[in-house]
Structures are given as structure tokens and as C-alpha cells.
C-alpha positions as CSV (number, residue, x, y, z in Angstrom):
1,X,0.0,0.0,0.0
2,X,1.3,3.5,-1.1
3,X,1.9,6.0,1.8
4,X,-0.3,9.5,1.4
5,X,1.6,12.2,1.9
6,X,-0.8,14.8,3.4
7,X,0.7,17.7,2.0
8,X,-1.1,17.3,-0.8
9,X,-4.5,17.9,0.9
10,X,-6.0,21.5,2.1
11,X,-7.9,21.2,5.3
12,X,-11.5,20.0,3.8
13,X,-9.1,17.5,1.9
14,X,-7.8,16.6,5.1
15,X,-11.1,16.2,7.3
16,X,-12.2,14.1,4.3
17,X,-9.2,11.8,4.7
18,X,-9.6,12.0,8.5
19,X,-12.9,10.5,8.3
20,X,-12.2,8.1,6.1
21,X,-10.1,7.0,9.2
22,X,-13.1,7.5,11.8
23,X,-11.8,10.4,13.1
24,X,-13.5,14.1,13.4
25,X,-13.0,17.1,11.7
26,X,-11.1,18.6,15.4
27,X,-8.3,16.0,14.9
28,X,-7.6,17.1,10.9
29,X,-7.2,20.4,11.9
30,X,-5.0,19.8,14.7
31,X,-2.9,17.6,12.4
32,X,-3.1,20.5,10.0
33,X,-1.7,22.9,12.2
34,X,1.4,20.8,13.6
35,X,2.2,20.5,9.7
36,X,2.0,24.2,8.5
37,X,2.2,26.2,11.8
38,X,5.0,23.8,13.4
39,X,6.4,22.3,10.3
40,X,6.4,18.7,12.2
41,X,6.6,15.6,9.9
42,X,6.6,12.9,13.0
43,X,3.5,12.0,14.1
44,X,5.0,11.0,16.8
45,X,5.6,14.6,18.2
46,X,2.1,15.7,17.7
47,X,1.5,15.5,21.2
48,X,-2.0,16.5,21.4
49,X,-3.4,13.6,18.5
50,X,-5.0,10.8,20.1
51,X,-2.7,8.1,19.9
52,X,-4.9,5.9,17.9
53,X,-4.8,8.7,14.8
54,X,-1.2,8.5,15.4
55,X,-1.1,4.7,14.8
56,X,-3.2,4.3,11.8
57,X,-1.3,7.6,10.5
58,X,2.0,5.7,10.6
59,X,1.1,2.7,8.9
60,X,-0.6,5.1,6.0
61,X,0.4,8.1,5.6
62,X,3.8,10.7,5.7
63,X,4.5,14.3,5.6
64,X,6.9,14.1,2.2
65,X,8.9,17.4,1.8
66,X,11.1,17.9,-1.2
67,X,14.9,16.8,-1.3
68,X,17.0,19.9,-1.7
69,X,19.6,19.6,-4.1
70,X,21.4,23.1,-3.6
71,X,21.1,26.5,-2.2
72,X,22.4,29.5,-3.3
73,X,22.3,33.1,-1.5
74,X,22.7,36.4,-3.3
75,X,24.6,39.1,-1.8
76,X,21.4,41.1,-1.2
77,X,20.1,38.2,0.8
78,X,18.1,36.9,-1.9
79,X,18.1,32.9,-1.7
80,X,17.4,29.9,-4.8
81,X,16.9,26.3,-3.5
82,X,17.0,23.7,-6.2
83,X,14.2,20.8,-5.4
84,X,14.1,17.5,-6.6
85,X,11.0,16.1,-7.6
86,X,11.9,12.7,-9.2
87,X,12.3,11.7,-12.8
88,X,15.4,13.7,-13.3
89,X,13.4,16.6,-12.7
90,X,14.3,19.5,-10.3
91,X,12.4,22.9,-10.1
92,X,13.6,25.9,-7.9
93,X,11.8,28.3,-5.4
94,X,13.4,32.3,-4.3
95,X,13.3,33.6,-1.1
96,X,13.1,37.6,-1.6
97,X,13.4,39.3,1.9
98,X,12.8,42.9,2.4
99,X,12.0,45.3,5.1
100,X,8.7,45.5,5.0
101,X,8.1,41.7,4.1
102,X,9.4,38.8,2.8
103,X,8.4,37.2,-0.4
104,X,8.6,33.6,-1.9
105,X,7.9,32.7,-5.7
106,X,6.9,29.2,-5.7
107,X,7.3,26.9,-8.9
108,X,4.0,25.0,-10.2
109,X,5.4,22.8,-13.2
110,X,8.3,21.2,-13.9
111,X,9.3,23.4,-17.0
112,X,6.4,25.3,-18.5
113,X,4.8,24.3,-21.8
114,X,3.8,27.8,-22.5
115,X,7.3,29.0,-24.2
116,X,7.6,32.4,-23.8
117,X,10.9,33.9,-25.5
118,X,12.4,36.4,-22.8
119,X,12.1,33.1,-20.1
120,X,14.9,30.7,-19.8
121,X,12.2,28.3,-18.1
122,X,10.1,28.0,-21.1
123,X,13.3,27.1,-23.4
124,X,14.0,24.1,-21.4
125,X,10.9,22.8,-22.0
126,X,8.2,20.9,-20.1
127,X,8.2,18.1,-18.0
128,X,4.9,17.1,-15.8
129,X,2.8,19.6,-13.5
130,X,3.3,19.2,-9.8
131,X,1.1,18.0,-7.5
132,X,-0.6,20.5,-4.8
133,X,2.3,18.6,-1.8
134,X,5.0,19.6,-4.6
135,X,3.8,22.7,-4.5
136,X,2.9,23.7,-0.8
137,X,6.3,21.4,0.0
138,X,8.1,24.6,-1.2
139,X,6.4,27.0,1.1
140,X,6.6,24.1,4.2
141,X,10.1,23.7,3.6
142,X,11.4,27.5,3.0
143,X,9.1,28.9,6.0
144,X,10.4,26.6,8.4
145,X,13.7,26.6,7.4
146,X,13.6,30.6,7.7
147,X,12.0,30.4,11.1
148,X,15.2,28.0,12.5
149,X,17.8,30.3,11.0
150,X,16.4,33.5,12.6
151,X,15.0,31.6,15.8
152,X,12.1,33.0,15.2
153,X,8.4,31.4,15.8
154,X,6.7,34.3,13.9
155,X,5.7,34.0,10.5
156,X,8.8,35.0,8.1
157,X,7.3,34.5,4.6
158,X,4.3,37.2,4.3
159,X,3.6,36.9,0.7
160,X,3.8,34.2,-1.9
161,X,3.5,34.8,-5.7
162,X,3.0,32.1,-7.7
163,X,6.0,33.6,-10.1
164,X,8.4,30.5,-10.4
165,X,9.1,27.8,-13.1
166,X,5.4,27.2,-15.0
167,X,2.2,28.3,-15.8
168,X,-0.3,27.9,-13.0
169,X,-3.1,27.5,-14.4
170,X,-2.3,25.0,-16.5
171,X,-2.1,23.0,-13.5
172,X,-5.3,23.9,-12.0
173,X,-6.3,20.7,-10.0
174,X,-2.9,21.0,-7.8
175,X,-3.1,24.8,-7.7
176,X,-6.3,25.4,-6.3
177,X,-5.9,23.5,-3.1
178,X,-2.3,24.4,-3.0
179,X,-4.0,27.8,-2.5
180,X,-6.0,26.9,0.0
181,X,-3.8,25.6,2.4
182,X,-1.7,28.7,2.2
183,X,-5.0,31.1,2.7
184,X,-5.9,28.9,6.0
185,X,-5.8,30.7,9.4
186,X,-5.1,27.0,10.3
187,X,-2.4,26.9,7.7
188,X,0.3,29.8,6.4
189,X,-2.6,32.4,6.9
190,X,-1.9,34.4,4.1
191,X,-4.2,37.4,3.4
192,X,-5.8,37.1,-0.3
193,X,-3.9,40.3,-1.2
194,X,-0.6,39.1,-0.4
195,X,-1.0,35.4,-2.4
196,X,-0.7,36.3,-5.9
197,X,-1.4,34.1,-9.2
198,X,0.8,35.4,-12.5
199,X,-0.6,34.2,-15.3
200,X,0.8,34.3,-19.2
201,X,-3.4,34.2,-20.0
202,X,-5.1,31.3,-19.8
203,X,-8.4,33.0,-19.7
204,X,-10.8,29.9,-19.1
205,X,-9.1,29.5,-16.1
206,X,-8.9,33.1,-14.8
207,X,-12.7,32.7,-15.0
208,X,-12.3,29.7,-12.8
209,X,-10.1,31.0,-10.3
210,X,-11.9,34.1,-9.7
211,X,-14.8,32.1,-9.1
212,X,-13.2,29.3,-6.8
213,X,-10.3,30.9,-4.9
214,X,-10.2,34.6,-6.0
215,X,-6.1,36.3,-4.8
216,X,-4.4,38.8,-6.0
217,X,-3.6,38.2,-10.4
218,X,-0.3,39.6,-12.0
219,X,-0.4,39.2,-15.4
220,X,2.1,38.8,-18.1
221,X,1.4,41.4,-20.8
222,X,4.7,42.2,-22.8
223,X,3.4,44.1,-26.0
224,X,1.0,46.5,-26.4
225,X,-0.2,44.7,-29.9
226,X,-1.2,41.4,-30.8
227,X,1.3,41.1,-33.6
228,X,3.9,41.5,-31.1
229,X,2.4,39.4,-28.5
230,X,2.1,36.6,-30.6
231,X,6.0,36.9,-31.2
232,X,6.6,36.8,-27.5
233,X,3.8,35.0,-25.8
234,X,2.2,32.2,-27.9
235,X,-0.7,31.9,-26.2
236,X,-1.6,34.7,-27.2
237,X,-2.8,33.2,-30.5
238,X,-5.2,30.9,-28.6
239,X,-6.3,34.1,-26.2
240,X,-5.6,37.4,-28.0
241,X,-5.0,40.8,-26.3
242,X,-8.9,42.1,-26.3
243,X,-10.4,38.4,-24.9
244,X,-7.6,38.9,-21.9
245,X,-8.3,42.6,-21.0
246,X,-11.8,41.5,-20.8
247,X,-11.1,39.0,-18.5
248,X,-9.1,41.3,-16.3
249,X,-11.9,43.3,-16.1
250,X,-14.3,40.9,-14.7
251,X,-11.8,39.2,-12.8
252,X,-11.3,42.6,-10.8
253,X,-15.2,41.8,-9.2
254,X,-13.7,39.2,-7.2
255,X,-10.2,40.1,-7.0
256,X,-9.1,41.3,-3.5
257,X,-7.1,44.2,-4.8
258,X,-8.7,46.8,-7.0
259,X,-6.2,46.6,-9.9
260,X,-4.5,44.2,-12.1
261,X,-0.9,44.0,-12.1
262,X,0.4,43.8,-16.2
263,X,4.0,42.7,-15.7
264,X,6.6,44.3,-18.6
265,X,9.3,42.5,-19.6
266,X,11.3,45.6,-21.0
267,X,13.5,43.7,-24.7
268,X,15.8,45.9,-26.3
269,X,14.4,47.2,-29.4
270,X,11.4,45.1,-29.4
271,X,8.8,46.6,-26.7
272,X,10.5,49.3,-25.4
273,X,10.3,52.4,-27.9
274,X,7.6,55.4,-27.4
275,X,5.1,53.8,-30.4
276,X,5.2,51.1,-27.7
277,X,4.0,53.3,-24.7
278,X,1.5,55.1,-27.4
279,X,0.0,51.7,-28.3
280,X,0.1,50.5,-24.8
281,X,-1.7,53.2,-23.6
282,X,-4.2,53.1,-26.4
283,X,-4.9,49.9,-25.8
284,X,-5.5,50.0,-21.4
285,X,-7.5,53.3,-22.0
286,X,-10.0,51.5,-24.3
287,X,-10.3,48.9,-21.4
288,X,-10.6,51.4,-18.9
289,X,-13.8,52.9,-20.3
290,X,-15.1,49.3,-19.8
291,X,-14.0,48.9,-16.4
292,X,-10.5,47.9,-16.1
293,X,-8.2,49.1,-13.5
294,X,-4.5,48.6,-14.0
295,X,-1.1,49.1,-12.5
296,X,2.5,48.4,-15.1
297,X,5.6,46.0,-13.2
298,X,8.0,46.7,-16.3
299,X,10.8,44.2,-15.2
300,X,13.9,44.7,-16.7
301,X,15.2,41.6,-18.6
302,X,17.9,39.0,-17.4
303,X,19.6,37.5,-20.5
304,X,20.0,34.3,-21.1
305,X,22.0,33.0,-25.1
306,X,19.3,31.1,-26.1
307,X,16.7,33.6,-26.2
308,X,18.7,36.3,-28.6
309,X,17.0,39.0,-26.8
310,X,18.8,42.0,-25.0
311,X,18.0,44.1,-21.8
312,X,16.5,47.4,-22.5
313,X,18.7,50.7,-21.4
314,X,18.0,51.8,-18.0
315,X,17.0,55.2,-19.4
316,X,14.6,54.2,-21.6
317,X,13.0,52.0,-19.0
318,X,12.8,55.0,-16.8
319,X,11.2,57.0,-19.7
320,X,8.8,54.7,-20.4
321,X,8.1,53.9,-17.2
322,X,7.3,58.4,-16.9
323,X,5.5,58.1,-19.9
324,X,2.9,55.5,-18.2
325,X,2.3,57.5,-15.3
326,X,2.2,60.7,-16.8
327,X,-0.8,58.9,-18.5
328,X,-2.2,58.6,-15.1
329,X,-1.1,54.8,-15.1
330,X,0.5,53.5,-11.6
331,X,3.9,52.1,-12.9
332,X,6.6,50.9,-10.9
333,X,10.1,49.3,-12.2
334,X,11.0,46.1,-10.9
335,X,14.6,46.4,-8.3
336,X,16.2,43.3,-10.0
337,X,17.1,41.0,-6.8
338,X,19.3,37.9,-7.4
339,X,20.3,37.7,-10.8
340,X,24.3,37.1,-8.9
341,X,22.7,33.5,-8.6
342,X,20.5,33.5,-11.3
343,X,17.5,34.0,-8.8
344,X,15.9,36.9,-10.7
345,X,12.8,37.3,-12.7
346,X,12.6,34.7,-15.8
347,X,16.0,33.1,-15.0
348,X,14.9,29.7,-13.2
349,X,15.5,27.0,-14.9
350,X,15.9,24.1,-12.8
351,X,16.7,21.2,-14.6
352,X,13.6,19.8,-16.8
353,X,14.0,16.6,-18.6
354,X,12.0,18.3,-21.8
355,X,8.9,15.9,-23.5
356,X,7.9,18.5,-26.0
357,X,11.2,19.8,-28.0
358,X,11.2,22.8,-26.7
359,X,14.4,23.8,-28.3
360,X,13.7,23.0,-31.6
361,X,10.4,24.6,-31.5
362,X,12.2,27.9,-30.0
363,X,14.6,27.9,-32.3
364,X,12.2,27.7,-35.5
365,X,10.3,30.2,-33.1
366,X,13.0,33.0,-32.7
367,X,13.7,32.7,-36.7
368,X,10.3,33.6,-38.1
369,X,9.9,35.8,-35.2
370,X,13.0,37.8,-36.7
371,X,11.2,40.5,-38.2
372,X,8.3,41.3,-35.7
373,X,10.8,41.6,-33.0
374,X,13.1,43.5,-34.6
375,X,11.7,45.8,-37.7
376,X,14.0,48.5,-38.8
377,X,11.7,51.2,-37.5
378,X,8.4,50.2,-34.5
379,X,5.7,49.8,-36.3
380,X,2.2,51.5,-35.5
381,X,0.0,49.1,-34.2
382,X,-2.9,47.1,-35.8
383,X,-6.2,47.7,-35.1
384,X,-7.3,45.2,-32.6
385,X,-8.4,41.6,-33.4
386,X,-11.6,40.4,-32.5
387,X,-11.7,38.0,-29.9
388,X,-12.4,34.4,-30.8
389,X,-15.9,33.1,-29.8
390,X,-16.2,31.3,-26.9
391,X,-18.8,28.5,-26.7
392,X,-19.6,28.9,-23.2
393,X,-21.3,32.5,-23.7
């Protein structure tokens, strides 16, 4: 008989299970606290279970973190632990502390199937999703470690973004619980607005999630124009620029915060010129009058060879960045933290052992990509393409 490991469950997964076992609901959430709050694996030290739940836990169940392979700490304090999660598959999490809080991008694939160019994940490919324990193990693992170094039993990880190695909501089913283990006030009791989603798009599911387990959504914009989009974030074929916006804007009915966050990523040449801003600001402004209410994280890029793509001048950052909010348009520029250990934004990588060619497919990619991404003047965006139907409405 295969052991559970009850990291994969959120607390109604957990009573579930717990019943199954003839217990009450009182005895999973004690067993759900010493596994979040106290970080215990041994039943045996979960002094308050009845000993019979701790019996029939032994013989069928464990608390199964993730094997670290390495860790790496920046000299701003930033640190990268590598996880293995079997198969020849490893994915990594960031630790970002700051005064005011400290931040953890979890991973939620191993490799990401979604094959954006400026992200070093999507050219290694993709792998499997991870389960909701591979996920929450991440969080279990990095708060508790935290906690032991600064002997400290407060809570040291105040917000998680779901920023790491994969597209979220492609993996729905694990994320959703995942979610809602770190929401609980018997779990990591993280407020809505500080547990954020960043999605490349996958509108369906933005739909879902708002519905289901609404936190704060970052989402990855890039390009002002579909044209461009398409270029740098294929999905955008399946879900062009118009369909998403409009699911922004409904998504904000739920959303704890009263914005959307559109991350930037600022490419030399390709998305960073003032027709860029123009369109960009043509485009949110047509939104707005529907509703939509936006803030602009323009993140400067962090090379990598393989995506022949270069970082943008910190000037013209800067003046695009002016132009937005001149516009009225709450913009901020991403502080780059950890690129000395490859820890920053788009970098992880991990080590994927690839089932879908990504680098042939990215290489065909970045050569009939040449001439969108790099025309010998910008070029004045398209008018906007109608959204594709969708069968549900």
C-alpha cells in the first residue's frame, strides 16, 4: 500500500481523509496545524493527536517534503533552492526578503509548456505539472527553514507569488488546493492580497479561479499589440489581447485588490520604444472605459544566449516607465534581486528533462519571429483583433 503524503490535501481534503479514518474534523485540523504552523513531519511529536490517529497515520500516511539539491544566497540576501521532484526533474523556489516583508515565488510545473521567449524556463521545455504537496512542499520547507535560522516562531514568509518555473493555471487541479492551504488561518494564513497568481493568460481558467479561490492576479502582458504578442507569448494566439483585458476586467469583481498588475518585460528594441507606450496606452485606455483598473511592473530583462533578446537601457526604462504614469497609469520598475545566482525574474530554470522539443520549437520560433521583434523602425500598431468566440457564452 502506497503511503499519502498529506501535503497534498487542504484542510477540507484533510477532514475528508480523516474520516475516512473515523476520526472528526477537530483532529484534521490539529494535524493541520502541527504540519503548517509547526512544520512537524513525526506523528510521533504531535503531542495533542490521540494516539490511535497517530497509529493508523503511521502505517498510512507521511508528511513528504522535497529533497534539496542546492542552495544559493545572493549578496542582497536573496536565496534559490534547487528541489528534486523525481524523474530527473528538479524545479527551484526564491526567497526575496525585504524590510517590509518577505516574499517567496513558488514553482508549479516542472518546465512550463507555455514558451515564452524572454524566459529561460520556457526554453527548457516541459516536463509534468506538480502536484498541490510539490507545491505547498516549497512553502513548508522554505518557512520553516527561515524560522530555524532566525530563531524566530513568527511567520517570516508574508507573501507568496506564484512567479516560479510554470504556468499555473495549466495546472489547476494541484493549484487550487495548494491555495488553499496557504489562505488557511489554520495553515500559512496568508491574506488574499498578499497570495498572488501570475498568469501568461489562460483565460478559461482566470474565469475559474476568480470564481473558486479569488487572490491577488499579475499578469504577463509584454506588448502593447497582438502582432507583437504573438512573437513573444504564444498563447496569445489561442487568447488574444482584447479576450484577456476583458477577462481582467471581470476578474477585478472578485479580486481582493482593486487593480491588475500587467507585468513588462522591458527587450531591447522590441517593446520598449515610445510607439510602444502610445499603443500601450491606447490599448489599457480602451479597457478602462469598460471597467478595467491597471497598474504596469516593467521588469527589466535578465539574458539568457538562447533567447537572442537583449535588456533594455536603464534610461529608456525610466522614460517609459514616466510616460505611463504621466498617463495617469500607476507604474513601478521592478529592483532586480538575485540575478548574482540566477535567482531573478525569468532566470529559473531548474533542470527539466524536456517531452515537448522545446528547443527545436524555439529555435524555429525565434527565426520567423525575426522580423516582428526587430523591424527597422516600430511599427504602428494594428487595429485590434476580434476576440475568438467562446462556446460557453
Amino acid at each position: 500500500m502506497s503511503l499519502v503524503n498529506l501535503l497534498d490535501y487542504d484542510l477540507d481534503g484533510l477532514a475528508a481523509y480523516c474520516e475516512q479514518l473515523g476520526e472528526k474534523r477537530f483532529r484534521a485540523t490539529q494535524l493541520f496545524r502541527w504540519i503548517h504552523q509547526r512544520g512537524v513531519a513525526d506523528f510521533g511529536q504531535m503531542s495533542d493527536l490521540a494516539r490511535s490517529l497517530r497509529d493508523k497515520l503511521a502505517g498510512r500516511a507521511v508528511v513528504a517534503g522535497l529533497p534539496v539539491i542546492s542552495q544559493h544566497e545572493s549578496a542582497d540576501g536573496t536565496i534559490k533552492w534547487l528541489f528534486d521532484v523525481g524523474g530527473g526533474n528538479a524545479v527551484e523556489a526564491v526567497f526575496i526578503p525585504e524590510d517590509d516583508r518577505g516574499t517567496l515565488c513558488v514553482s508549479s510545473q516542472a518546465g512550463c509548456a507555455v514558451g515564452c521567449r524572454f524566459c529561460s524556463t520556457g526554453h527548457q521545455g516541459f516536463s509534468r505539472n506538480l502536484t498541490t504537496g510539490e507545491i505547498v512542499a516549497q512553502l513548508w520547507f522554505a518557512e520553516h527553514f527561515l524560522r530555524q535560522r532566525l530563531n524566530s516562531a513568527e511567520r517570516v514568509i508574508s507573501n507568496v507569488v506564484m512567479m516560479g518555473m510554470g504556468e499555473p493555471l495549466q495546472n489547476y487541479a494541484a493549484l487550487l488546493p495548494a491555495l488553499r492551504t496557504m489562505l488557511s488561518d489554520h495553515g500559512y494564513g496568508l491574506s488574499r492580497r498578499r497570495l498572488t497568481v501570475s498568469t501568461s493568460g489562460v483565460v478559461p481558467m482566470m474565469e475559474r479561479l476568480a470564481q473558486d479561490c479569488p487572490v491577488a492576479l499579475a499578469v504577463s502582458l509584454h506588448a502593447p499589440t497582438d502582432e507583437l504578442r504573438d512573437a513573444l507569448v504564444p498563447l496569445n494566439r489561442k487568447y488574444p489581447l482584447d479576450e484577456l483585458l476583458a477577462a481582467c476586467t471581470a476578474y477585478l469583481a472578485h479580486a481582493p485588490r482593486d487593480f491588475i498588475t500587467f507585468e513588462y518585460c522591458m527587450l531591447d528594441g522590441v517593446n520598449d520604444q515610445p510607439e510602444h507606450a502610445e499603443a500601450l496606452l491606447a490599448l489599457v485606455r480602451r479597457h478602462a472605459a469598460r471597467g478595467l483598473r491597471c497598474k504596469f511592473n516593467l521588469i527589466p530583462f535578465n539574458p539568457f544566449p538562447a533567447s537572442g533578446l537583449k535588456r533594455s537601457p536603464a534610461a529608456r526604462v525610466t522614460a517609459f516607465g514616466a510616460r505611463l504614469n504621466e498617463a495617469g497609469i500607476v507604474t513601478t520598475i521592478r529592483k532586480t534581486r538575485g540575478d548574482d545566482i540566477d535567482a531573478a525574474c525569468g532566470q529559473l530554470a531548474g533542470d527539466v528533462q524536456d517531452r515537448t522539443r522545446a528547443a527545436e520549437r524555439m529555435a524555429r520560433r525565434r527565426e520567423a519571429a525575426t522580423v516582428v521583434l526587430h523591424p527597422a523602425r516600430p511599427t504602428a500598431p494594428k487595429p485590434a483583433r476580434p476576440p475568438a468566440p467562446n462556446p460557453a457564452h
